[in-house]
BAPATOR-577883 format. One record per residue (C-alpha): x, y, z; residue in one letter; residue number from 1. Coordinates in steps of 0.001 Angstrom, whole numbers, plus 500000, padded with zeros to 6 digits. Layout:
N
<u X, v Y, w Z, vexdo a, milum NUM>
...
This chain:
270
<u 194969, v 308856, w 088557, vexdo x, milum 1>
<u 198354, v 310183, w 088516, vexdo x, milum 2>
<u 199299, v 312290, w 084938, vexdo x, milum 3>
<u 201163, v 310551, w 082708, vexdo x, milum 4>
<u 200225, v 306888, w 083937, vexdo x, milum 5>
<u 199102, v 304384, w 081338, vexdo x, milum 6>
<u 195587, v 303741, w 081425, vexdo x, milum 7>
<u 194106, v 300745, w 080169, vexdo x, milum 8>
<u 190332, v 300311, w 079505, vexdo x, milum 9>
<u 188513, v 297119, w 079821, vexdo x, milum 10>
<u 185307, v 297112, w 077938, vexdo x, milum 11>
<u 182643, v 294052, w 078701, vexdo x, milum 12>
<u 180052, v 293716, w 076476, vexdo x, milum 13>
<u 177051, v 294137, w 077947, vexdo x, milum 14>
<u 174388, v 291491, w 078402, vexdo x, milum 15>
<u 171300, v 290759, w 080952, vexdo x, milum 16>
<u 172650, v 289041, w 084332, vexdo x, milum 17>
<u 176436, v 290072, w 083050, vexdo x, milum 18>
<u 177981, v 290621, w 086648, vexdo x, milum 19>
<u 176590, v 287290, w 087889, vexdo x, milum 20>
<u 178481, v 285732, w 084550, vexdo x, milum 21>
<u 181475, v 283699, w 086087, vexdo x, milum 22>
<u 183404, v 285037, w 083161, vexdo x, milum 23>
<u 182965, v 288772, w 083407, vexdo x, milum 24>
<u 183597, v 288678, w 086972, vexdo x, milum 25>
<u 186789, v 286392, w 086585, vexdo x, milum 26>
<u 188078, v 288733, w 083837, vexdo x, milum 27>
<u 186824, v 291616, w 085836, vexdo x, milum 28>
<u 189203, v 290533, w 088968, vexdo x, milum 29>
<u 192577, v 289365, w 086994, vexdo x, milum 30>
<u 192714, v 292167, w 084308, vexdo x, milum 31>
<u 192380, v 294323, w 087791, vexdo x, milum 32>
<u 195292, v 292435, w 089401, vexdo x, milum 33>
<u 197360, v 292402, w 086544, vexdo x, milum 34>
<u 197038, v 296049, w 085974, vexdo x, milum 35>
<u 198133, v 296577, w 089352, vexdo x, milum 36>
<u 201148, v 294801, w 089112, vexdo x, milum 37>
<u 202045, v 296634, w 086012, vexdo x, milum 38>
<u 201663, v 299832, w 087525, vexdo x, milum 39>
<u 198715, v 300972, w 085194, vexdo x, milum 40>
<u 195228, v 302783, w 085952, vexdo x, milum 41>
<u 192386, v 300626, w 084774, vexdo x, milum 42>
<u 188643, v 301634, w 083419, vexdo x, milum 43>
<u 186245, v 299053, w 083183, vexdo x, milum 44>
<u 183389, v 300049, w 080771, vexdo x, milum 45>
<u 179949, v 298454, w 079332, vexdo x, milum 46>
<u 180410, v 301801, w 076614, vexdo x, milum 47>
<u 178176, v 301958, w 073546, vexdo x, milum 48>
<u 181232, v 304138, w 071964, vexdo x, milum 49>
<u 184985, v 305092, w 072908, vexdo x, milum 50>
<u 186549, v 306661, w 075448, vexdo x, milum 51>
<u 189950, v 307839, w 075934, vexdo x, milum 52>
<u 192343, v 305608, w 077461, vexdo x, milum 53>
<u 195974, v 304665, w 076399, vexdo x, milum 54>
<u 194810, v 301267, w 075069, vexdo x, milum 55>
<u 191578, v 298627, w 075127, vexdo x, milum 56>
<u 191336, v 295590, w 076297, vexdo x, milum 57>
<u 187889, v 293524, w 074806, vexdo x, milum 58>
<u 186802, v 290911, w 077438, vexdo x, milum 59>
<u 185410, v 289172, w 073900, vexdo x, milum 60>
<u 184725, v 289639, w 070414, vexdo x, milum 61>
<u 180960, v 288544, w 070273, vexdo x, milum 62>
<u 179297, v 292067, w 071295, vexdo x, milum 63>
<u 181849, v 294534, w 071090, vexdo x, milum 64>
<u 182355, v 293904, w 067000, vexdo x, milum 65>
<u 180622, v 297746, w 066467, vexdo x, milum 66>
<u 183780, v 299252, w 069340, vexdo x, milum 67>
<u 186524, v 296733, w 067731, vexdo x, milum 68>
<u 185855, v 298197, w 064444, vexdo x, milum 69>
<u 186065, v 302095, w 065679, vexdo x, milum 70>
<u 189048, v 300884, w 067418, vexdo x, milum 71>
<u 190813, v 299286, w 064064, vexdo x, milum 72>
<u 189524, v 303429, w 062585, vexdo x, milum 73>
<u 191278, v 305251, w 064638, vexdo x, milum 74>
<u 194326, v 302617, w 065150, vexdo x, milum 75>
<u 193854, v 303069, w 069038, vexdo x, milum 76>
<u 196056, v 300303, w 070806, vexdo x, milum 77>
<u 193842, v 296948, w 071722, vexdo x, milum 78>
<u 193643, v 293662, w 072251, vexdo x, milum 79>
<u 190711, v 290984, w 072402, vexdo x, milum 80>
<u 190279, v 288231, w 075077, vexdo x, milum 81>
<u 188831, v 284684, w 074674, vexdo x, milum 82>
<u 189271, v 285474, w 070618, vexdo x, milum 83>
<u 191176, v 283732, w 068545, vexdo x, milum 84>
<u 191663, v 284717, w 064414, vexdo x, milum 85>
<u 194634, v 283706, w 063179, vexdo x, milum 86>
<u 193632, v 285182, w 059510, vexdo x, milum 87>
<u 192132, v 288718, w 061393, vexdo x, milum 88>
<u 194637, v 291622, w 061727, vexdo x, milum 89>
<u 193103, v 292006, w 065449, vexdo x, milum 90>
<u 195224, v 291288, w 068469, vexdo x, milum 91>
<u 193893, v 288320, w 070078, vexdo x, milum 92>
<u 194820, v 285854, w 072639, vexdo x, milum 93>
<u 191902, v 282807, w 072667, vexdo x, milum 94>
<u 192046, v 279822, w 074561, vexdo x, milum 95>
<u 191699, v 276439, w 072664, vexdo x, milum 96>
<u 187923, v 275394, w 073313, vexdo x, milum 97>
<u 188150, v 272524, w 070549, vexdo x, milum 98>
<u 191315, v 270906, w 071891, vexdo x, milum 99>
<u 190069, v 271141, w 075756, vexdo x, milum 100>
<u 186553, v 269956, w 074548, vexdo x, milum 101>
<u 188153, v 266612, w 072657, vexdo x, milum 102>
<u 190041, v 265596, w 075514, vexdo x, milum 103>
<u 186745, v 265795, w 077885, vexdo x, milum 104>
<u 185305, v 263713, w 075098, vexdo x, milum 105>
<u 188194, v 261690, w 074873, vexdo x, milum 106>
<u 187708, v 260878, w 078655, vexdo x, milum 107>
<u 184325, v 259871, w 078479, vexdo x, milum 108>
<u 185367, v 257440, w 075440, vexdo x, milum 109>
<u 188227, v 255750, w 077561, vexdo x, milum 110>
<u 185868, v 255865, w 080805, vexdo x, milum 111>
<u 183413, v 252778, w 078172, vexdo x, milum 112>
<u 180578, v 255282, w 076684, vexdo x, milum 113>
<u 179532, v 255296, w 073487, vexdo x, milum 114>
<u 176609, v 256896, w 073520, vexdo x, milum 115>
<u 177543, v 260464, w 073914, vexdo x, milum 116>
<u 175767, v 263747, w 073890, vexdo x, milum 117>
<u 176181, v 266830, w 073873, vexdo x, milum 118>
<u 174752, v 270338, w 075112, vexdo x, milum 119>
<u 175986, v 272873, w 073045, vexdo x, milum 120>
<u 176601, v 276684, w 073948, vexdo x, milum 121>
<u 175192, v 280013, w 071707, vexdo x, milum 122>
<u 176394, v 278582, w 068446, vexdo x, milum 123>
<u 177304, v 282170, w 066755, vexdo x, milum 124>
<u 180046, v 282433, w 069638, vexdo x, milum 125>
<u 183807, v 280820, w 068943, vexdo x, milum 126>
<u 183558, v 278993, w 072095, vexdo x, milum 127>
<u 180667, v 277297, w 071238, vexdo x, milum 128>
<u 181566, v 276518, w 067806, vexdo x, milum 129>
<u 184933, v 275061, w 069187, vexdo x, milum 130>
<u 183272, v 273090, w 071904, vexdo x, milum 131>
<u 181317, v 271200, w 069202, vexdo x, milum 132>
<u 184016, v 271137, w 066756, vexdo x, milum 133>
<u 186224, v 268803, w 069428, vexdo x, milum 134>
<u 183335, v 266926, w 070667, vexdo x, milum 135>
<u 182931, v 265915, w 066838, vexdo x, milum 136>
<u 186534, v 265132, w 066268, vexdo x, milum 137>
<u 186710, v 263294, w 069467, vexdo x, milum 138>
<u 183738, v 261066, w 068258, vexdo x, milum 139>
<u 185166, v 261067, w 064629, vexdo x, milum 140>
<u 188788, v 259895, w 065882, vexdo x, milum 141>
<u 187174, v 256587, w 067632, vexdo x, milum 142>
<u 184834, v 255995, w 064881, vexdo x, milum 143>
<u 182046, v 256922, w 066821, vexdo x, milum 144>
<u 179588, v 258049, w 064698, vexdo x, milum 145>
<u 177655, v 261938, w 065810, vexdo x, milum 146>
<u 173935, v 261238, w 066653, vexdo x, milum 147>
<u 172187, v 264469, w 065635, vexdo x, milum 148>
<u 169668, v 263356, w 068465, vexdo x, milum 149>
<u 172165, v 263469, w 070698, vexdo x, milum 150>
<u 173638, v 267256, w 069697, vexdo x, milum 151>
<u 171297, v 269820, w 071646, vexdo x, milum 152>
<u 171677, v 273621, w 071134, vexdo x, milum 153>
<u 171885, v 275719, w 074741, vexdo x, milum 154>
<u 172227, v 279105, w 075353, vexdo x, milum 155>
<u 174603, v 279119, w 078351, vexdo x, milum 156>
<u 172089, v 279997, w 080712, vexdo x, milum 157>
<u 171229, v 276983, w 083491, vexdo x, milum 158>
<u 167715, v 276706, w 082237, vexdo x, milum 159>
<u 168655, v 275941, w 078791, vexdo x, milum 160>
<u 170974, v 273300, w 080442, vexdo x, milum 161>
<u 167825, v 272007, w 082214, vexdo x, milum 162>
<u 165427, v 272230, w 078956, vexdo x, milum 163>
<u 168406, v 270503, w 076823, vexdo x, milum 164>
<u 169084, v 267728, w 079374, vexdo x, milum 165>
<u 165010, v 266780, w 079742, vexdo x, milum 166>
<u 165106, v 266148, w 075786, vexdo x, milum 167>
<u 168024, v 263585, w 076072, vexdo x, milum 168>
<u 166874, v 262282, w 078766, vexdo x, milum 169>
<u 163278, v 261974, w 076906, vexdo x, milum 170>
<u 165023, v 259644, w 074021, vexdo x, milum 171>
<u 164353, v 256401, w 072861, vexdo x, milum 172>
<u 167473, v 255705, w 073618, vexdo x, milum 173>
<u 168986, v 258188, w 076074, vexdo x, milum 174>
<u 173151, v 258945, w 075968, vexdo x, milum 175>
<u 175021, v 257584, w 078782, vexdo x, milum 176>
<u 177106, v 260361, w 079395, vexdo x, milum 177>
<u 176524, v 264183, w 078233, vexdo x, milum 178>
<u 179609, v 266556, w 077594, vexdo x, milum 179>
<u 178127, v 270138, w 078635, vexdo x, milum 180>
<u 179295, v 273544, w 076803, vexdo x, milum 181>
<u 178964, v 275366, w 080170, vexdo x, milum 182>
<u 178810, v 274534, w 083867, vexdo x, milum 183>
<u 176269, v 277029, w 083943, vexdo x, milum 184>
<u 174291, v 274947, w 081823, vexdo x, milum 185>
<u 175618, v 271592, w 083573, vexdo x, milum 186>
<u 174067, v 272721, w 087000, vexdo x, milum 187>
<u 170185, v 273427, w 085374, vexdo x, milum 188>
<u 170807, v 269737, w 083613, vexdo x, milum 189>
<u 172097, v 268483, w 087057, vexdo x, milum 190>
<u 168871, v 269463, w 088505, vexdo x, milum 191>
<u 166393, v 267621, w 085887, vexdo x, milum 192>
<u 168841, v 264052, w 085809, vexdo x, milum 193>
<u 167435, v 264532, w 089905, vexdo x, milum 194>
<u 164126, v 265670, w 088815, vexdo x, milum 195>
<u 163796, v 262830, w 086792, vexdo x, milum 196>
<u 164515, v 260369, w 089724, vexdo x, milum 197>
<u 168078, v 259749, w 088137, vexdo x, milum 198>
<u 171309, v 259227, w 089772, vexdo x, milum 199>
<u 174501, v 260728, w 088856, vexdo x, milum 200>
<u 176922, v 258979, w 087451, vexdo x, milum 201>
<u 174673, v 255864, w 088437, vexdo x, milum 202>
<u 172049, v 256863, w 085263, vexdo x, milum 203>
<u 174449, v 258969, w 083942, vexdo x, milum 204>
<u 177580, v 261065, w 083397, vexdo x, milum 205>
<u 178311, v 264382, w 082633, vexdo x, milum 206>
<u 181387, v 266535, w 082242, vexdo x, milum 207>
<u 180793, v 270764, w 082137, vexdo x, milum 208>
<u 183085, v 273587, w 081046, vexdo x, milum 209>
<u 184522, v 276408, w 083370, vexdo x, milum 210>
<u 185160, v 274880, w 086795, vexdo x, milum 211>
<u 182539, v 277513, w 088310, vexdo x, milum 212>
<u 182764, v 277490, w 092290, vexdo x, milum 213>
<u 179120, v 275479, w 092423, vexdo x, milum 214>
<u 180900, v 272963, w 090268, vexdo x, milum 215>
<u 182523, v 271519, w 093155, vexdo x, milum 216>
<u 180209, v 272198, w 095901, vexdo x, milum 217>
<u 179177, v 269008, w 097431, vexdo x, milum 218>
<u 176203, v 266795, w 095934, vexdo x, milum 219>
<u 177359, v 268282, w 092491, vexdo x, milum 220>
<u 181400, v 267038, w 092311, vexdo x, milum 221>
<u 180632, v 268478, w 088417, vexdo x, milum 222>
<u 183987, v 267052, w 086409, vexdo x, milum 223>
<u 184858, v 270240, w 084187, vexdo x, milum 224>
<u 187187, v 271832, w 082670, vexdo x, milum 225>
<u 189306, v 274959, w 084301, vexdo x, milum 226>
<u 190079, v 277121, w 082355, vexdo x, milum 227>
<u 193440, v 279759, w 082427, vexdo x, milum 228>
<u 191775, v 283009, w 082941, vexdo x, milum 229>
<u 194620, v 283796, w 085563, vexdo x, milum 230>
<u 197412, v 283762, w 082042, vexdo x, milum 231>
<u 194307, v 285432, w 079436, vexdo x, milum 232>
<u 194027, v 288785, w 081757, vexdo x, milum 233>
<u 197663, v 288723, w 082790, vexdo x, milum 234>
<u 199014, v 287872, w 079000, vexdo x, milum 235>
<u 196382, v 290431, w 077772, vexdo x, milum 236>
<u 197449, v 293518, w 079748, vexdo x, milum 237>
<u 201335, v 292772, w 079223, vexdo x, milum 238>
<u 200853, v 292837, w 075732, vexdo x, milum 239>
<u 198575, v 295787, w 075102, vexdo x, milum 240>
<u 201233, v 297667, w 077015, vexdo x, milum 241>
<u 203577, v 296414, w 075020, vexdo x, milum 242>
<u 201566, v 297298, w 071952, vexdo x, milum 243>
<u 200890, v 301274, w 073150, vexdo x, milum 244>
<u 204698, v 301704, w 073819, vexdo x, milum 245>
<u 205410, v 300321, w 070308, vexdo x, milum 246>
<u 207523, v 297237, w 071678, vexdo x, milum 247>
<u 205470, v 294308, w 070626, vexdo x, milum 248>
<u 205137, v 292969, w 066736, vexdo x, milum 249>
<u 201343, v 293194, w 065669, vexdo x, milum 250>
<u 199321, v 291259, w 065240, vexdo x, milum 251>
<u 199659, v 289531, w 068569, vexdo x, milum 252>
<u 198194, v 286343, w 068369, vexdo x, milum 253>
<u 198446, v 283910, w 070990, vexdo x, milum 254>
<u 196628, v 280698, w 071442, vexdo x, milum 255>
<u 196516, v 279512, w 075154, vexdo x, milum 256>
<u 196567, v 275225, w 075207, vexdo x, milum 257>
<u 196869, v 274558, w 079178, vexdo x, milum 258>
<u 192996, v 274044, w 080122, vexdo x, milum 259>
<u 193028, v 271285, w 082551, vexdo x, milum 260>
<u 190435, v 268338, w 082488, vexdo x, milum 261>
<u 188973, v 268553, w 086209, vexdo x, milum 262>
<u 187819, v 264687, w 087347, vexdo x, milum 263>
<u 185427, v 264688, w 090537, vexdo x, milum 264>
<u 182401, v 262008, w 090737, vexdo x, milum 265>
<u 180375, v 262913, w 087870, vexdo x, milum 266>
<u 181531, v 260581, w 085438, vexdo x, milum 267>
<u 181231, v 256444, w 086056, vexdo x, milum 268>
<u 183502, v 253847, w 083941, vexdo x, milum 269>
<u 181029, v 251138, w 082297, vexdo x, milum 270>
């Protein structure tokens, strides 16, 4: 690294299975590129403390609260990805879960269901509070009234997916279509609607969340949603640099809207 260059560190929190999280590697790559472009060094870190860097950039809120806070101490320079307070005094730039999760449900409403479910991510992360919080509205809007039944907790991880989809599937009466927190999630419940002898969308639909590369591989044609890590990483090192050199009002807080509703064959119109 060249002496006087701006160095930006990018702390993940750290987490069993992280670098084979479609997430951390997607951050990973795009913070990378758009420090590049920039013309600024970049360490990525899984630290337990602080290191010394120009600024931080937090791939997310949920792990790296105990660094955020020793970072607010010592008023070092940073910014938090996929985080979204408007009420905090943190920099953050989020992406709107709730309004990308009501259109999906919105979809699945104007494709004829009714009987909807959903498989919820960890529910002490904003994305998976979000994702519920629009599935609700969605349902709420129409008049559709929530089954509690048909609202199962995941973790993220594919067997959870697997675990939650065998319980809907295991109702009285099972959901038509499922709205999924997570494609992660979407391809263990993907594999027990098959285990089960069920045909998708024939049986019935799902929808996921991330637009993972499996997503679209074929026999899955998983409809998702894509979300625009490309503008988080880029958005997220321009400001922080903006922040060190003093040119940028704080807090920045910036709410990204353009997820896009990916359609492939997973859903079927009753």
């Amino acid at each position: 690294m060249r002496k006087n260059r701006l160095i930006i560190g990018l702390i993940i929190p750290y987490y069993q299975k992280m670098f084979s999280s479609f997430y951390t590697l997607e951050i990973i790559r795009e913070v990378s590129q758009a420090a590049i472009k920039l013309d600024a060094d970049l360490l990525i870190e899984t630290a337990k403390k602080m290191f010394s860097v120009s600024g931080i950039i937090f791939a997310d809120f949920m792990g790296n609260e105990a660094l955020i806070k020793q970072a607010r101490k010592k008023r070092m320079p940073y910014i938090i990805l996929n985080y979204y307070d408007q009420n905090s005094a943190d920099n953050c730039i989020g992406i709107d879960n709730e309004k990308a999760s009501f259109q999906v449900v919105n979809y699945l409403i104007s494709s004829g269901h009714r009987r909807i479910a959903t498989i919820t991510g960890k529910l002490n992360a904003q994305a998976g509070i979000q994702r519920l919080e629009g599935f609700k509205r969605a349902l709420k809007q129409k008049k559709i009234k929530p089954d509690s039944r048909y609202i199962i907790k995941g973790d993220w991880t594919k067997a959870s997916g697997a675990g939650a989809m065998l319980r809907l599937l295991a109702q009285k009466v099972p959901p038509t279509a499922v709205f999924i927190a997570g494609d992660e999630m979407a391809l263990g419940a993907i594999e027990a609607v098959k285990d089960a002898g069920l045909k998708i969308p024939k049986d019935i639909s799902l929808v996921g969340f991330d637009n993972v590369p499996q997503s679209s591989f074929p026999g899955i044609s998983l409809s998702t949603v894509q979300q625009p890590f490309p503008k988080l990483a880029r958005l997220g090192v321009e400001y922080l640099i903006q922040i060190i050199k003093k040119k940028s009002k704080q807090p920045v807080k910036v709410l990204l809207s353009d997820t896009k509703l990916i359609k492939r064959d997973s859903v079927r119109k009753l």
